[in-house]
N, C-alpha and C positions, 0 to 999 in steps of 0.2 A: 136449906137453912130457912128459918122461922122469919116474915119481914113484918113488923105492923106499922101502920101509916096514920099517925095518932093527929088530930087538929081539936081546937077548944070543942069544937061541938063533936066528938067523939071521933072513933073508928075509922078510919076513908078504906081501909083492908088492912086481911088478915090473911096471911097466906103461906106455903112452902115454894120457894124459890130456888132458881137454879143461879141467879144474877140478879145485882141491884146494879142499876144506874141514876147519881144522883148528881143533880147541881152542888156542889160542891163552894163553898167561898173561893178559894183558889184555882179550881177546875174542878173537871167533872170528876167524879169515883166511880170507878168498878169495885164490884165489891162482890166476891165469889166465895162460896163456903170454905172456911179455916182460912179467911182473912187474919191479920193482927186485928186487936183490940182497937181500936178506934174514937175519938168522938171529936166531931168536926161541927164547924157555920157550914148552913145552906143559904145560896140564896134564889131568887125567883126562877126556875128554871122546869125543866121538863126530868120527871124520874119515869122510870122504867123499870117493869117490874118481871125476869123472864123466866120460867117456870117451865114444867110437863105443862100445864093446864096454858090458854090462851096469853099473850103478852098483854100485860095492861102501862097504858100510860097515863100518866097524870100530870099537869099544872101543878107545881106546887111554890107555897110562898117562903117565906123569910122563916129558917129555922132552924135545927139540927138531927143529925144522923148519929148513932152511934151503935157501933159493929162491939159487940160483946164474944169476951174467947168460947161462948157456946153456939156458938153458930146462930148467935142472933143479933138481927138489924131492927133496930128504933128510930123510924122515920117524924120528926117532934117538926108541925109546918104552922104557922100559923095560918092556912089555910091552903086545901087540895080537893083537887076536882078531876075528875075523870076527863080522859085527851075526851070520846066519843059526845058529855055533858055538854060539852061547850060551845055558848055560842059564836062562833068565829065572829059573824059580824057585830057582833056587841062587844065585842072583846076588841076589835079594830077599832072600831068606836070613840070604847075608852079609851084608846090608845093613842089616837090622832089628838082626842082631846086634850090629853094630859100633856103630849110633847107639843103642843103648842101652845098651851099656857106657860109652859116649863121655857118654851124657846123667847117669848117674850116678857121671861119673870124678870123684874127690875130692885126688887126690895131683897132686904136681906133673907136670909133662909128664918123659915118659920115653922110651924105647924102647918098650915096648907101647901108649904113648899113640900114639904116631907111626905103629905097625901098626895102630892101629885106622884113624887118618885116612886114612892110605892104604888099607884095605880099604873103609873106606865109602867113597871118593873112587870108587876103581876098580868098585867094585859099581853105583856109580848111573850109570859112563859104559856098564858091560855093559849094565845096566837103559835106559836113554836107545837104544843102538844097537839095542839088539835089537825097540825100538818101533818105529824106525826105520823098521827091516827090514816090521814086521808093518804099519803102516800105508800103506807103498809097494805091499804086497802086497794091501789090503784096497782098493784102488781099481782 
């Protein structure tokens, strides 16, 4: 089946797969050729991409999937990045930073509150892929 991995600034992949796995809003999806027709929320998680050709994993953000009756997956993120790209420790980083601004937020939810969820959301699916990556490789 046909998967593309679409973000504002273009293409993340473009490929024939054997299996999608995706952060799903409710849970994960598997998603294998002559799935039902499909269109679901994503949210910040880890996709998996598994083919003939090498697996690839990716971080991706807040967005949606949608499995069409011809054997094709529309992966729509607001943003994705290769598990291998990433920098773990910039990624923890952001991530410390964000759950600790987040743990002593006192004011109502706002627009920064909102940047923090989303930077902590996004930082622990970089953080999640890129383990991914590293314990694929450690065996």
């Amino acid at each position: 089946m046909r998967v593309e991995v679409v973000t504002p600034t273009g293409a993340a992949a473009s490929r024939e797969v054997e299996e999608v796995v995706a952060p799903g809003a409710l849970g994960e999806l598997g998603i294998l050729p002559g799935h039902v027709a499909l269109l679901s929320a994503l949210r910040p998680g880890v996709l998996t991409l598994r083919g003939a050709g090498p697996t690839e994993v990716f971080a991706v953000g807040a967005g949606f999937v949608q499995v069409t009756g011809d054997d094709s997956v529309v992966v729509l993120s607001d943003r994705a990045q290769r598990a291998e790209e990433i920098d773990v420790k910039a990624a923890e980083k952001a991530f410390t930073e964000a759950d600790h601004e987040l743990a002593e937020w006192t004011d109502e939810q706002n627009e920064t509150y909102d940047r923090l969820v989303t930077q902590r959301a996004w930082s622990q699916a970089a953080i999640d892929a890129a383990h991914v990556v590293g314990a694929a490789s450690a065996h």
